[in-house]
C-alpha positions as CSV (number, residue, x, y, z in Angstrom):
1,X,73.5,36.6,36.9
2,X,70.0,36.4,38.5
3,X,66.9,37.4,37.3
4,X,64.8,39.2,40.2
5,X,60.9,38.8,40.4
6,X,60.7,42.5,38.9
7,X,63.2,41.1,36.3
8,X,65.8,43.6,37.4
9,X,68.8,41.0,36.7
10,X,71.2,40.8,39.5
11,X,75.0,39.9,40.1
12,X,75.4,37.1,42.6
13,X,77.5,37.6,45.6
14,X,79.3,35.4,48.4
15,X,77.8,34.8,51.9
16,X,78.8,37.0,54.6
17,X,78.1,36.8,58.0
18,X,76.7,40.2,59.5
19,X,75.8,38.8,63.3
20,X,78.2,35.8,64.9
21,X,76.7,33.2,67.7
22,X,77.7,34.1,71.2
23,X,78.5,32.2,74.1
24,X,75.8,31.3,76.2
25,X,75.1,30.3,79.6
26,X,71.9,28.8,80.0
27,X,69.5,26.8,82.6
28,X,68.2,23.5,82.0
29,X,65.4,23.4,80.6
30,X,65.1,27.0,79.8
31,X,65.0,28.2,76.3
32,X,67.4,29.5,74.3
33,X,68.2,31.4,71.4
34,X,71.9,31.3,69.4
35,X,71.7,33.8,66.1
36,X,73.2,34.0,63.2
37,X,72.7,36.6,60.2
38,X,74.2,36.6,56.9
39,X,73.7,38.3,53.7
40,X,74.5,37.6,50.1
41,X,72.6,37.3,46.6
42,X,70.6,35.5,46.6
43,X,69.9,35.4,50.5
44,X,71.9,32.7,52.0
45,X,70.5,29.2,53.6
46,X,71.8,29.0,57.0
47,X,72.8,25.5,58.7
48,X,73.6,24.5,62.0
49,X,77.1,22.5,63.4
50,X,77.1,21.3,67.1
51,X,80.5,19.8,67.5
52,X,81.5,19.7,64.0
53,X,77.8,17.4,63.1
54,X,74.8,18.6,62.0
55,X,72.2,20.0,64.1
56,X,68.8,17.8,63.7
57,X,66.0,20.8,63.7
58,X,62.3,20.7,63.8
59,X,62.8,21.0,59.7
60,X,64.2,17.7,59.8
61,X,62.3,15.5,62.3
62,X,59.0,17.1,63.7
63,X,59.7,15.6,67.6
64,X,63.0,17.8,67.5
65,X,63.0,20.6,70.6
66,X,64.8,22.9,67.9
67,X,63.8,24.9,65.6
68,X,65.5,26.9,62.8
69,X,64.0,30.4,62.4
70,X,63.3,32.2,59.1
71,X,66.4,34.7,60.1
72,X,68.6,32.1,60.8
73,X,68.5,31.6,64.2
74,X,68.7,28.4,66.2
75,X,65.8,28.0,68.9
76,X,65.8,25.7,71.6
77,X,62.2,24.9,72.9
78,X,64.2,23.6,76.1
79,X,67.9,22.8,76.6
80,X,68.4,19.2,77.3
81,X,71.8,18.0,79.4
82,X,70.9,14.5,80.9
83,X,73.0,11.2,80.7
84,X,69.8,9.4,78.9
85,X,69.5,12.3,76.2
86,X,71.2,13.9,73.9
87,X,73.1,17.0,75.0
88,X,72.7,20.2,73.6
89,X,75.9,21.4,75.3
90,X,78.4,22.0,72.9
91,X,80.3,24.6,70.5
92,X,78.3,25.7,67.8
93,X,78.5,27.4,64.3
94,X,76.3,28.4,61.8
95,X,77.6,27.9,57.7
96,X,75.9,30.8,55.1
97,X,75.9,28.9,52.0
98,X,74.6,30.8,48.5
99,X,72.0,28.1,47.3
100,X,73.2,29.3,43.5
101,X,76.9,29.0,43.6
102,X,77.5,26.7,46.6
103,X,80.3,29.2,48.1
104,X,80.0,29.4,52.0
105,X,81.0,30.8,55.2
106,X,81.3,29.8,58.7
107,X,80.2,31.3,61.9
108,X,82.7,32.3,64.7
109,X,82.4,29.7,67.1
110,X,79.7,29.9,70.3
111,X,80.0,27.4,73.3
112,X,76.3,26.8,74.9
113,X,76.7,25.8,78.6
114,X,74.6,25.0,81.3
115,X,74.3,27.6,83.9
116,X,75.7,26.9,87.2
117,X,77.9,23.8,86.2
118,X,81.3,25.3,84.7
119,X,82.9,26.8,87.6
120,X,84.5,30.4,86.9
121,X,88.0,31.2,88.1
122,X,87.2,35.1,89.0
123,X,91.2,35.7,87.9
124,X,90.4,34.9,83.9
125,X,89.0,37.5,82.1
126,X,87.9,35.2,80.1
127,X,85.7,33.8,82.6
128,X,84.4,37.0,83.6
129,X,83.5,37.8,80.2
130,X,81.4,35.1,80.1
131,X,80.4,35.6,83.7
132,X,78.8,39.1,82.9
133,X,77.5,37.7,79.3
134,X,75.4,34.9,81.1
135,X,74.4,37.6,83.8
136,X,73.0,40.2,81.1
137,X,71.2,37.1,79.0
138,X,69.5,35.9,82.5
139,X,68.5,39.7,82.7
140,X,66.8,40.3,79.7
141,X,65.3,37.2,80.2
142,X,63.8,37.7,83.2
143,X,62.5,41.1,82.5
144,X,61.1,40.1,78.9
């Protein structure tokens, strides 16, 4: 049980993810946002998995170009793909863990690519899925 700050006392309750990362096309350079929402009691503390490892935010080390927001997104200031750097391109998940009871859940996965260097076969509709998903995120960015 858990005590709120109105001393109402509360049940905890497992993690559960309300909003799953998406695949995202994106241009060097450019920023980007993948989100992440969970609920649970008490509120969940979100982490970040690029290709199964850790993702080192601004929380971590200060000179980081990424940021974990209060709602549990993952910002990039820019996204990096050099040979000399670290890439950000990868599959991503987020994990909801309750801070209380340790139980957790994980994210669908959510591939971050650059835009322009995976070339689409027009005859998968998986490809143009992610064709018209990168088209609609380079929209709203351009006209935000």
């Amino acid at each position: 049980m858990l005590a709120t700050s109105d001393g109402r006392i509360t049940n905890p309750s497992n993690p559960r993810i309300t909003e799953h990362p998406e695949d995202q096309y994106v241009a060097r350079n450019e920023p980007a946002t993948l989100n992440c929402k969970a609920e649970g009691n008490p509120s969940p503390v979100i982490t970040w998995y690029r290709n199964g490892e850790p993702v080192v935010t601004a929380n971590e080390n200060p000179s980081s170009h990424r940021m974990l927001l209060p709602s549990g997104q993952l910002f990039f200031l820019r996204i990096i793909h050099n040979k000399n750097s670290k890439t950000d391109v990868g599959v991503y998940h987020c994990n909801a863990t309750n801070p209380q009871t340790g139980e957790s859940v994980i994210s669908n996965n959510a591939t971050l690519q650059i835009a322009g260097l995976s070339v689409a076969s027009p005859t998968r509709p998986d490809s143009l899925l992610r064709f018209w998903r990168y088209i609609n995120h380079l929209l709203t960015y351009l006209l935000t």
